[in-house]
C-alpha positions in Angstrom: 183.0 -71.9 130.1 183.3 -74.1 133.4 186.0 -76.1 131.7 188.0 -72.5 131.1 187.6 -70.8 134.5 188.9 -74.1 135.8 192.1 -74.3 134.0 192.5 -70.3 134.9 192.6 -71.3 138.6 194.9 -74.0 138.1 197.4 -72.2 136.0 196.5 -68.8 139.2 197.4 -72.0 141.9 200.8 -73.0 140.0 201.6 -69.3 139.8 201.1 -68.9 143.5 202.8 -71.6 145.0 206.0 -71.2 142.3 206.5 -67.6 143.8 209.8 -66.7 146.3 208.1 -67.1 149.7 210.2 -64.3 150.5 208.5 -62.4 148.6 205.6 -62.3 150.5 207.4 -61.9 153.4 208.5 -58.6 152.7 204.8 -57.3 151.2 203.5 -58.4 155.2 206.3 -57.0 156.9 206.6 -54.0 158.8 205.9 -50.3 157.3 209.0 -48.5 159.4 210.8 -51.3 158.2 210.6 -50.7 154.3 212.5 -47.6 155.0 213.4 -46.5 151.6 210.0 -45.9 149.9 208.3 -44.3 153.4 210.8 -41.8 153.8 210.7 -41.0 149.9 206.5 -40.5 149.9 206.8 -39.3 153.5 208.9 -36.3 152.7 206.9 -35.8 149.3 203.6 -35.5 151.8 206.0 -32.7 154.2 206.6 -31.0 151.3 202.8 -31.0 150.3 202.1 -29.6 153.9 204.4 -26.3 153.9 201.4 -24.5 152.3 198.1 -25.1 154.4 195.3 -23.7 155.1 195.6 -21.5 151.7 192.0 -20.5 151.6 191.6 -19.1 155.3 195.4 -17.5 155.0 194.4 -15.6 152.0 190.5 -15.0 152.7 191.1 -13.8 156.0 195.0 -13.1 157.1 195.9 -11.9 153.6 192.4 -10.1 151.8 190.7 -8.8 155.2 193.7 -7.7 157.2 197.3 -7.8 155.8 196.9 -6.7 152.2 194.7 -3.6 153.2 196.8 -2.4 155.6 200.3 -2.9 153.7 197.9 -0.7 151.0 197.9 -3.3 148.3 194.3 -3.2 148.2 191.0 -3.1 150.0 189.3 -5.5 152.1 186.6 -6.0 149.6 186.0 -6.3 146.0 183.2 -3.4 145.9 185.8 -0.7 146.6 186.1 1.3 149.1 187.9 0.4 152.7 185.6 0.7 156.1 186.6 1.4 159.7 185.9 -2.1 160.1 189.5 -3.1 158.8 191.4 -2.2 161.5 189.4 -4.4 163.8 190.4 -8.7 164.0 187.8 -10.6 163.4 188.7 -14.9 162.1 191.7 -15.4 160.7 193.6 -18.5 160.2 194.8 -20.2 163.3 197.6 -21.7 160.9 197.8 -25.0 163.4 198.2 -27.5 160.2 202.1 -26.8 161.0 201.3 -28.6 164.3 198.2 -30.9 162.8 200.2 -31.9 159.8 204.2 -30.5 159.2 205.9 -30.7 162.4 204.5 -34.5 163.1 205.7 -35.7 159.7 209.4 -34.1 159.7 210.2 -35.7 163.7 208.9 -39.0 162.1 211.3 -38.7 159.2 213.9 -37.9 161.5 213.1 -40.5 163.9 213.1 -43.6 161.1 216.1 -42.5 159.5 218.0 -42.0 163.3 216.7 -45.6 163.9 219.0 -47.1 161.0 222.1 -48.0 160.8 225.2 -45.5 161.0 226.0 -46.9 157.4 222.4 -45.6 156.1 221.7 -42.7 158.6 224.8 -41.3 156.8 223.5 -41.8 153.2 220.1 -39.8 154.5 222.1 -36.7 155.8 220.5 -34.4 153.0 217.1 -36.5 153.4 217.0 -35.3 156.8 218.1 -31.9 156.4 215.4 -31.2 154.3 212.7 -31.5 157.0 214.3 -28.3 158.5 213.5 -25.6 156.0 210.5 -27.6 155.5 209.3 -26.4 158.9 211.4 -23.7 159.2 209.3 -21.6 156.6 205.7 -22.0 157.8 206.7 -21.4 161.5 208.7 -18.0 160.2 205.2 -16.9 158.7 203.4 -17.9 161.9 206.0 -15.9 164.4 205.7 -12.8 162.1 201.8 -12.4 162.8 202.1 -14.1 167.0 205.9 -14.1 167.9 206.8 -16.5 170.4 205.5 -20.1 169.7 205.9 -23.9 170.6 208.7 -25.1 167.9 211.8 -27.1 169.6 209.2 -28.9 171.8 206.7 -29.5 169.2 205.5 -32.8 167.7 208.1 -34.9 170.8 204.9 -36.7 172.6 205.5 -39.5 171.0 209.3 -39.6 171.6 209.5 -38.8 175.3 208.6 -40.9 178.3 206.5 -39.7 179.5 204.5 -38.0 177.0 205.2 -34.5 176.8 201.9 -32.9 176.5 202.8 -29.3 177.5 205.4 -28.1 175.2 207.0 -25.0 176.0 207.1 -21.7 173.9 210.4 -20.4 172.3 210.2 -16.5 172.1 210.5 -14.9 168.4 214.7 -13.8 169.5 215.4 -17.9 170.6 213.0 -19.2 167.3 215.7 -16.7 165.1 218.8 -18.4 166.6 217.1 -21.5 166.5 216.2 -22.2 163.4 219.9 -20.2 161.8 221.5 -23.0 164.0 219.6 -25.8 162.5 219.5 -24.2 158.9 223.4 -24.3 158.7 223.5 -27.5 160.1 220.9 -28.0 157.2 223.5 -26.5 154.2 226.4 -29.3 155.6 224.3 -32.1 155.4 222.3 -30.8 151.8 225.8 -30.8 150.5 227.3 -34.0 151.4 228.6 -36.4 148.9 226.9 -40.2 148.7 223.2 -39.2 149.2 220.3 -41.3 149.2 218.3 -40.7 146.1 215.1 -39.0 146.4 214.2 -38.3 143.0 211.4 -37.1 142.3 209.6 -37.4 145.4 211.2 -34.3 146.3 208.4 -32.2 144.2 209.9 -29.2 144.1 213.8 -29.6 142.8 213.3 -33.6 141.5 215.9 -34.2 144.2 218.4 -31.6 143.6 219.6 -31.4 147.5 222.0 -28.5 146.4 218.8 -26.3 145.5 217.3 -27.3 149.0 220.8 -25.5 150.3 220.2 -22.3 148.5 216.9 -22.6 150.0 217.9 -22.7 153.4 220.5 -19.3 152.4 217.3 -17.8 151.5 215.6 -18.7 154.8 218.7 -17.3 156.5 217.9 -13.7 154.6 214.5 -13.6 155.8 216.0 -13.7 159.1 218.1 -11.5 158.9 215.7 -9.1 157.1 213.7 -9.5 160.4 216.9 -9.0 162.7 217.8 -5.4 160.6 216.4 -2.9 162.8 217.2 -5.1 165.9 220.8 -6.6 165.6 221.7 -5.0 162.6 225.4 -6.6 163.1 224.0 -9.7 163.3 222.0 -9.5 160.1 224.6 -7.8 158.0 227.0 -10.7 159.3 224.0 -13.7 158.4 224.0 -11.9 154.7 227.5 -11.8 154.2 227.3 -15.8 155.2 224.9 -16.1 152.6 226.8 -14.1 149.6 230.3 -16.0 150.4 228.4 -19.7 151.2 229.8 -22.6 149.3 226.8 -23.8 149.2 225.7 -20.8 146.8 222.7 -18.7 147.3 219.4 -18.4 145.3 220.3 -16.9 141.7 218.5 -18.0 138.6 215.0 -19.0 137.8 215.6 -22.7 138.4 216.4 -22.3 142.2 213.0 -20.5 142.3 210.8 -22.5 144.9 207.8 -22.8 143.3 205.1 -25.0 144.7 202.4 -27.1 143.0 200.5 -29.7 145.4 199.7 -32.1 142.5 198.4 -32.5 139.1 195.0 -31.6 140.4 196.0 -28.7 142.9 194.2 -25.4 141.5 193.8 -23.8 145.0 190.9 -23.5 147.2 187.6 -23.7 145.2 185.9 -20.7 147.0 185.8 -17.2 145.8 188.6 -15.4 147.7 187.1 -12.4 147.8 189.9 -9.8 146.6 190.0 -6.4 147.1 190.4 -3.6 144.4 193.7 -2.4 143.9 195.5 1.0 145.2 195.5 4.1 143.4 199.3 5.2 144.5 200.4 1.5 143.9 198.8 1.0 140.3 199.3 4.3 139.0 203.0 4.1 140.4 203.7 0.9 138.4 201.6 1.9 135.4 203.7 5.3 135.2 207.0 3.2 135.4 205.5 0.7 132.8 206.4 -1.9 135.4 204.8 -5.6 133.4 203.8 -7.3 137.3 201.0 -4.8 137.1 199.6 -6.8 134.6 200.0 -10.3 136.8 199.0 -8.5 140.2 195.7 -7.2 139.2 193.2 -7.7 137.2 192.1 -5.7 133.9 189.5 -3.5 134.1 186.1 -4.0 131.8 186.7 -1.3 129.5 187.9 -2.4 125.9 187.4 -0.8 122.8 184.1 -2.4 122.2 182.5 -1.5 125.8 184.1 2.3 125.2 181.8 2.1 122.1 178.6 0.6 124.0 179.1 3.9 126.4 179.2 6.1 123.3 176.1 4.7 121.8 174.0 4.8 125.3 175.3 8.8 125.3 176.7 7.3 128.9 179.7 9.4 130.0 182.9 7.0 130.4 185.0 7.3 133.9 186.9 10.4 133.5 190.3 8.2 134.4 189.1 6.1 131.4 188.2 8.4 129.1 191.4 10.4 129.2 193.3 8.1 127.4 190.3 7.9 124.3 191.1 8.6 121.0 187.8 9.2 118.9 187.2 9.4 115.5 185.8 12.2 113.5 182.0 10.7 113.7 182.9 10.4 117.6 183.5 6.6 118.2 186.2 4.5 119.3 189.5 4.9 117.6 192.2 3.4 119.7 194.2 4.7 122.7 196.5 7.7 123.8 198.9 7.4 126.6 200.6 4.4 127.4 198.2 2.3 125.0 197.1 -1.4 125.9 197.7 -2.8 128.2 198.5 0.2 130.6 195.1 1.5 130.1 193.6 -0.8 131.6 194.7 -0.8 135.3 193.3 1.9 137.6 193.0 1.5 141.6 191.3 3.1 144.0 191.9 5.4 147.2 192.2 3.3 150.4 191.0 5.6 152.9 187.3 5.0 154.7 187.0 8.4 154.3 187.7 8.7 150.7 184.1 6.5 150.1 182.0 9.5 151.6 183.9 12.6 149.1 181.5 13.0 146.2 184.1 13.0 143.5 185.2 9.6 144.1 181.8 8.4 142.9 183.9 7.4 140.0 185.7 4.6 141.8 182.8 3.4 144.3 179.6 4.0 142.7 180.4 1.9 140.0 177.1 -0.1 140.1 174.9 2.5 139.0 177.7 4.7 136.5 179.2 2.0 134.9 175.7 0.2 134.0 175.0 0.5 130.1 172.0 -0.4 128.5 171.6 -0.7 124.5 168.3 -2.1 122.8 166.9 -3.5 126.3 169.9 -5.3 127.3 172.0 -4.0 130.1 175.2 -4.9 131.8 177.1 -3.4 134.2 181.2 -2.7 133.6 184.2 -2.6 136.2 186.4 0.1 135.6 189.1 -0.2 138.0 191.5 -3.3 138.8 191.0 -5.8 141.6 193.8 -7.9 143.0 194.0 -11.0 140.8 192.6 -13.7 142.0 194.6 -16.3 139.8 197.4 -15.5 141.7 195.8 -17.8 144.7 193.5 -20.0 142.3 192.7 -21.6 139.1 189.8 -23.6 139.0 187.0 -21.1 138.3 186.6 -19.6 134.3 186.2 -16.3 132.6 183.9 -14.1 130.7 185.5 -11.1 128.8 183.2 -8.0 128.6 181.7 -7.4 125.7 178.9 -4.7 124.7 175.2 -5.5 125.8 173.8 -8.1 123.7 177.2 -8.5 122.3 179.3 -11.8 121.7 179.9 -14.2 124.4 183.5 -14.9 124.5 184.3 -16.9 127.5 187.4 -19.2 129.0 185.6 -22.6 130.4 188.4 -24.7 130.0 191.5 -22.6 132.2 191.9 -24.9 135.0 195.8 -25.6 135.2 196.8 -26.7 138.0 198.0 -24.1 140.7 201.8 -22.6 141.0 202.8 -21.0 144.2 205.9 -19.2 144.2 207.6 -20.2 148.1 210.5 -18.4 147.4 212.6 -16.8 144.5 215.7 -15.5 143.4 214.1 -12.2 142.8 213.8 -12.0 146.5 217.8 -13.4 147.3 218.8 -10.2 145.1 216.5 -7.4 147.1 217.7 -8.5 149.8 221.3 -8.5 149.3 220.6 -5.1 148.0 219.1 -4.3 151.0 222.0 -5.5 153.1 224.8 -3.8 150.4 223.0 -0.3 150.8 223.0 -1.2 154.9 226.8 -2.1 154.8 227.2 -5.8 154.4 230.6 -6.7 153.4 229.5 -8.8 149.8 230.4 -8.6 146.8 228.8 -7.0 143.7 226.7 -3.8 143.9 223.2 -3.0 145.0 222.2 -1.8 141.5 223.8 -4.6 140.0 221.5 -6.5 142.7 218.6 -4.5 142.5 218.5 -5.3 138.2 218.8 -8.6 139.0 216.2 -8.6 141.7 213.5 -6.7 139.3 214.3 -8.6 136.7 214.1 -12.2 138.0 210.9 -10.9 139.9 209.5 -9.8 136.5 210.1 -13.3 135.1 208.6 -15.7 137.5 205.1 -13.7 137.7 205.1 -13.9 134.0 205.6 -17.4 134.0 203.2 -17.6 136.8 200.4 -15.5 134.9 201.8 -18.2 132.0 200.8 -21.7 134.0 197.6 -20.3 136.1 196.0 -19.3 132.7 195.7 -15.2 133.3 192.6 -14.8 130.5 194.6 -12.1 128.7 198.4 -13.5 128.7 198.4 -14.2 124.9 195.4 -11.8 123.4 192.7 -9.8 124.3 190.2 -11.4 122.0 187.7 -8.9 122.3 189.3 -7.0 120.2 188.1 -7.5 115.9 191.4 -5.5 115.0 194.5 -7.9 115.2 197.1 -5.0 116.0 194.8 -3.9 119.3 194.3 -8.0 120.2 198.3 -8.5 120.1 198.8 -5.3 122.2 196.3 -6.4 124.7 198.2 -9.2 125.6 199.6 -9.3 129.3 202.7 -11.4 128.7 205.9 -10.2 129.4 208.0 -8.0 126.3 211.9 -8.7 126.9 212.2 -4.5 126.1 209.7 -3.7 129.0 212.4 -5.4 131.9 215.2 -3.4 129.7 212.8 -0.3 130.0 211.5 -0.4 133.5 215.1 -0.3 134.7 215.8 2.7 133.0 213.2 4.7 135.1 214.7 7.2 138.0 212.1 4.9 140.2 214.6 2.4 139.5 218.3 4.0 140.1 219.3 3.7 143.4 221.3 6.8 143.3 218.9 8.7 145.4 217.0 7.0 147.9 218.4 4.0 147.5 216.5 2.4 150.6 213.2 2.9 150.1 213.5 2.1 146.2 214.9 -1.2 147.4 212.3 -2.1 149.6 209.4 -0.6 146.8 210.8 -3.1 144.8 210.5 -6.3 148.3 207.1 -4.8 148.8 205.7 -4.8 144.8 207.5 -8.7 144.3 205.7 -9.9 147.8 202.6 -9.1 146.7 202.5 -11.8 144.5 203.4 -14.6 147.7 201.7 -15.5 150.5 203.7 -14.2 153.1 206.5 -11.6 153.3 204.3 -9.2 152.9 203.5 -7.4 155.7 206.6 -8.3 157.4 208.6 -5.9 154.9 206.0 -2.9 155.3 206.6 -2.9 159.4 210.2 -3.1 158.7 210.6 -0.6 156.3 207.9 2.0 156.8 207.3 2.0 153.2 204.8 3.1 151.1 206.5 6.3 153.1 203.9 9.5 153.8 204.4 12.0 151.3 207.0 10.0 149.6 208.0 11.5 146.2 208.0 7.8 144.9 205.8 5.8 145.8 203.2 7.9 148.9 201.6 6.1 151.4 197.7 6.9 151.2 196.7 8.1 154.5 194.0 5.9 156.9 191.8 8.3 158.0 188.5 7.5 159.7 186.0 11.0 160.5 189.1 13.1 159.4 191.6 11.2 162.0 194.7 9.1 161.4 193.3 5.4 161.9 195.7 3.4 164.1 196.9 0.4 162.3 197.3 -3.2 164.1 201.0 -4.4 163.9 200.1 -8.0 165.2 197.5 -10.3 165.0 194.9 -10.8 168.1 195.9 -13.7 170.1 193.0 -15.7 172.2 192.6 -15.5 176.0 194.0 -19.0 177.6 191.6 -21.2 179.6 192.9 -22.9 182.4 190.9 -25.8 181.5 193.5 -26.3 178.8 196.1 -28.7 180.0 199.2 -26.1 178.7 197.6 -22.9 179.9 200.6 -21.8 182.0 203.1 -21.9 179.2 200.9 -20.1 176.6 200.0 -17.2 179.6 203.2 -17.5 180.6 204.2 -16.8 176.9 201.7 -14.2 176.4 202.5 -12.3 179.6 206.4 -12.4 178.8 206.1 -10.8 175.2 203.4 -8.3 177.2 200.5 -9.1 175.4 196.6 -8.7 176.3 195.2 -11.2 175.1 191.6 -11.3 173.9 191.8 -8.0 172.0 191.1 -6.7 168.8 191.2 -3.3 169.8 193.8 -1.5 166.8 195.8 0.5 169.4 196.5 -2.5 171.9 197.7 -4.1 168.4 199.5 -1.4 167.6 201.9 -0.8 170.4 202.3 -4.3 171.8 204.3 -5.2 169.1 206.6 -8.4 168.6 210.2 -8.3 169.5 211.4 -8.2 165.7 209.1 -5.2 165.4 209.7 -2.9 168.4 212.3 -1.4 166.7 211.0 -1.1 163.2 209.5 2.1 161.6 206.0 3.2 162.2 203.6 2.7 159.3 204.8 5.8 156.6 208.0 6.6 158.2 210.5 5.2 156.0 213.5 3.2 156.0 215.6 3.4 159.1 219.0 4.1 157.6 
C-alpha cells in the first residue's frame, strides 16, 4: 500500500513541476484583472439583485397596504378589511438597491472604464445593461417616496474624498435622469462587435437586443407616470418608443421574466394574502376573463364538499348554491351558470363597514357556516377566493378539499422553482393603447393594441400558473367523473382569449380610457409593482362605474381617506446626511413621521399631484 501511495506522489510531483509556470501565474493574479469572467458573474449577481427584499415587499408594501387599497383584495386572509388599513405600520425600506444593486452596477462600470479603449468598446452593451438594471427598482422605490439618492449613490468609493453624503434627486430630475441614461442605454445594447455574455445574462441568454426593448419598456413607465403631468412629454417618449429601431416589447420571448436560480421558490414564509374583491372577481368571472383563475385562488367547494353539505342538512353559501344543479333524490348533479371553473371564484366586499351588516355573514363568518361535520369528523370549507399566493411563492404544498373523513389527495411534491414576471409585452401594448387613445402619434390602433395587450397578458399568467405549479392547472382531481376533472382544470383554452375579446368590457368604442387602464390594473396584479401606480393615475376602479365600480371605503358610515404615499421616517441629526434627506423631505413638503391617512393623502408626490383622486376616472 506504501509502495502505491508513493509512486502516486511521484507521478502528482512530475505532474506539478511539467506544468506552464504561467499558468499559475494567472490562478494568483489579480481578481479585477481577470476581467472577462468577473464582469460575466458580476452582472449575473446585478441581475439576481433587481428583485430584493420579496417577502417584506409583498407581506407588507403589497398584502397590508397597496393591494387593499388599489381593491385587489383585503389585508388579511380572514375576510373582511379594518380601519386599521389605512394606517402605515412596517413596510419594506427597499435599501437592498443601495445594500446590494447600485454597488455592483458602478463596479461593473468602473472595471470595464479601466480597460483599454479597444475592450471598453466591445463592453458597450455590457455596460448598458447595468442601467435598466437599476433603473427598474429605483422607479418602484420613487413611486411609494419620490425624491431619492440615485446619481450620487454607490460613488464613495470613487471620489476623493469619500462622498458619504450623497444628495437626493427629486422624482421630476430621477424621470429625465434615468430617460437620459436609458437612451444612452438602447445605442450601446445595439452596437455591433459585443462582448459575449451568454448565459450569464439570466434573463435573455445574452440577447442585448431584448435588454433594448427592455429599456423602451422602462421609457413607458415613465411616461405613464409623466401623463397627467407633461402629457406632451409623455405622448412624445411613447411615440420614441413605437418608431425606435431598437423595437419595443412585442411577443412572449421579450417578456422579462425573472427566476433567481434553480432553487429560487420565493420567500419561505406564509405571505399572508388577502381574499379577493367582490366587484373585481365577479367582473372577470362575468367576462369569462382565464387570469381569474391565476390571480386567485379556488374556493373549497367541489362537487364532493357540495354533497358533504347536503348530507349534514348544512345550507350551502347562497352565492354557491346558485349555480347547483341537484338531482331528483336532491344531491349533487353538476353546475349551472358558467360551469367549472367559473364557479369557483367569489370575493368579498372591501369595506370595514361591510364586516358589521348581518347579511354578509356569508363572506366573513365562514368559520362557523362553512364547518361540516359527517359521522364525527368535521372540517371547515372556504368559499370565497384569496389572492394566490403561488403568484409570489412555490415552496409550500397543497391539500384539495375533500368531504369529512373523505380521501386525502394532496400535492407534496410542487416545488418548481419561482418565475417572476419583471416586465411583459402585455404591458408595452396597454400602454401604447393608453397613449393612442391620449393622442400619441404611433402607428396601429388602440383596439388592435388593446387585443394584443389582453391577449399577451393572458398568456404569460398561464404560463406562470404552468411553471409555479397552480394545484388545479391540468385537473381538479377531486372530481370521480372525468368530464367535471377536465373542466376543472385552470389552464388557459385558446377559445376563451378569442371569447373574452368579444365582450363590450372589451371594445373600446365607449369608454375607451378606463377599459384600457381595467385591463393595466387586472395584468398588474399579477407583478410586483405597477400596481398602485396605475390606480393613482387613473382613478380606476371609477365610483359607480358601469364596468368595473369602485367599492366604497367607508369606516362608521364615512368615506375613509386613502394614503397616496408611503410614511417616510423623521431624520436624526445624529445621522451624518441629515441635511440632505430634511432638505429632501422639506422640498417635496412632507411631514415626516406620519402615518396619519390624510397627511398621506394630500402630500402627494410630484408624478401624483395631478393625477385623479381615488374613484374619479381617467383624466381625458
Amino acid at each position: 500500500m506504501k509502495k502505491t501511495i508513493n509512486i502516486f506522489l511521484i507521478l502528482l510531483l512530475v505532474f506539478v513541476s511539467a506544468c506552464d509556470k504561467d499558468s499559475f501565474a494567472e490562478l494568483n493574479s489579480d481578481p479585477s484583472a481577470l476581467s472577462d469572467p468577473d464582469l460575466r458573474f458580476s452582472m449575473t449577481k446585478a441581475v439576481e439583485q433587481m428583485y430584493g427584499d420579496d417577502y417584506l415587499i409583498w407581506f407588507y408594501d403589497n398584502f397590508d397596504y397597496a393591494y387593499p387599497w388599489s381593491q385587489v383584495a383585503t389585508a388579511t386572509g380572514s375576510g373582511a378589511n379594518s380601519e386599521a388599513i389605512f394606517e402605515m405600520g412596517p413596510v419594506a425600506d427597499r435599501l437592498y438597491i443601495y445594500r446590494e444593486v447600485i454597488p455592483n452596477t458602478r463596479d461593473i462600470r468602473a472595471q470595464i472604464e479601466a480597460l483599454s479603449e479597444e475592450e471598453q468598446q466591445a463592453r458597450r452593451a455590457l455596460k448598458a445593461m447595468t442601467y435598466p438594471v437599476q433603473i427598474f427598482p429605483s422607479m418602484l422605490y420613487s413611486d411609494l417616496y419620490g425624491s431619492m439618492i440615485y446619481t450620487q449613490a454607490g460613488l464613495a468609493p470613487y471620489t476623493s474624498p469619500p462622498l458619504f453624503n450623497p444628495e437626493f434627486d427629486t422624482q421630476e430630475e430621477l424621470y429625465t435622469i434615468w430617460l437620459e441614461e436609458l437612451d444612452m442605454a438602447i445605442e450601446d445594447l445595439s452596437a455591433s462587435n459585443q462582448f459575449e455574455i451568454g448565459d450569464n445574462d439570466v434573463i435573455y441568454g445574452g440577447d442585448y437586443a431584448k435588454w433594448a426593448k427592455f429599456c423602451n419598456l422602462l421609457k413607458l413607465k415613465i411616461a405613464a407616470r409623466l401623463i397627467n403631468t407633461d402629457r406632451a412629454k409623455a405622448l412624445a417618449i411613447a411615440e420614441e418608443v413605437a418608431n425606435s429601431p431598437a423595437g419595443y416589447m412585442d411577443n412572449l420571448s421579450d417578456d422579462f421574466i425573472y427566476q433567481r436560480d434553480i432553487n429560487y421558490r420565493g420567500t419561505g414564509n406564509p405571505m399572508g394574502a388577502g381574499a379577493g374583491s367582490i366587484e373585481l372577481i365577479d367582473f372577470m368571472v362575468a367576462n369569462k376573463d382565464p387570469r381569474v383563475k391565476v390571480l386567485f385562488d379556488k374556493n373549497s367547494f367541489n362537487g364532493e364538499v357540495i354533497q358533504a353539505f347536503i348530507d349534514a342538512g348544512q345550507d350551502l353559501p347562497p352565492y354557491v348554491e346558485q349555480y347547483v344543479i341537484l338531482d331528483a333524490d336532491g344531491n349533487f348533479e353538476g353546475w349551472s351558470g358558467p360551469g367549472e371553473p367559473w364557479v369557483r371564484y367569489f370575493g368579498v366586499p372591501l369595506s370595514p363597514d361591510a364586516a358589521f351588516i348581518g347579511a354578509n355573514d356569508v363572506y366573513f363568518n365562514q368559520g362557523i357556516n362553512n364547518r361540516v361535520n359527517l359521522d364525527g369528523a368535521e372540517k371547515t370549507y372556504t368559499s370565497t377566493s384569496n389572492f394566490a399566493e403561488r403568484i409570489t411563492r412555490t415552496g409550500y404544498g397543497f391539500t384539495y378539499p375533500t368531504k369529512p373523513n373523505g380521501r386525502v389527495l394532496q400535492r407534496n411534491d410542487n416545488f418548481p422553482p419561482l418565475k417572476v414576471i419583471l416586465g411583459s409585452s402585455a404591458e408595452t401594448n396597454l400602454y401604447l393603447a393608453e397613449f393612442k387613445l391620449l393622442g400619441a402619434n404611433i402607428p396601429g390602433d388602440a383596439q388592435d393594441y388593446l387585443n394584443r395587450g389582453v391577449e399577451f397578458s393572458a398568456r404569460v399568467l398561464d404560463m406562470l400558473a404552468e411553471n409555479n405549479g397552480f394545484p388545479y392547472y391540468d385537473e381538479d382531481p377531486v372530481y370521480m367523473d372525468a368530464a367535471l376533472a377536465e373542466a376543472g382544470a385552470t389552464k388557459l383554452r385558446d377559445e376563451e382569449i378569442v371569447n373574452l375579446l368579444l365582450q363590450p368590457a372589451y371594445d373600446l368604442s365607449t369608454d375607451g380610457l378606463e377599459k384600457v387602464y381595467i385591463q393595466q390594473y387586472i395584468n398588474f396584479a399579477a407583478m410586483p409593482g405597477d400596481l398602485w401606480t396605475t390606480v393613482r393615475r387613473s382613478g380606476i376602479p371609477k365610483t359607480a362605474s358601469t364596468i368595473l365600480p369602485r367599492d366604497p371605503f367607508l369606516t362608521g358610515g364615512s368615506s375613509a381617506t386613502v394614503p397616496r404615499r408611503f410614511t417616510v421616517r423623521t431624520p436624526t441629526e445624529d445621522n451624518s446626511n441629515y441635511n440632505n434627506y430634511n432638505n429632501a423631505y422639506m422640498e417635496q413638503g412632507f411631514t415626516t413621521g406620519s402615518n396619519d391617512p390624510q397627511v398621506l393623502n394630500t402630500e402627494r408626490l410630484w408624478f401624483d399631484k395631478q393625477n385623479p383622486n381615488y374613484g374619479a376616472g381617467p383624466k381625458q
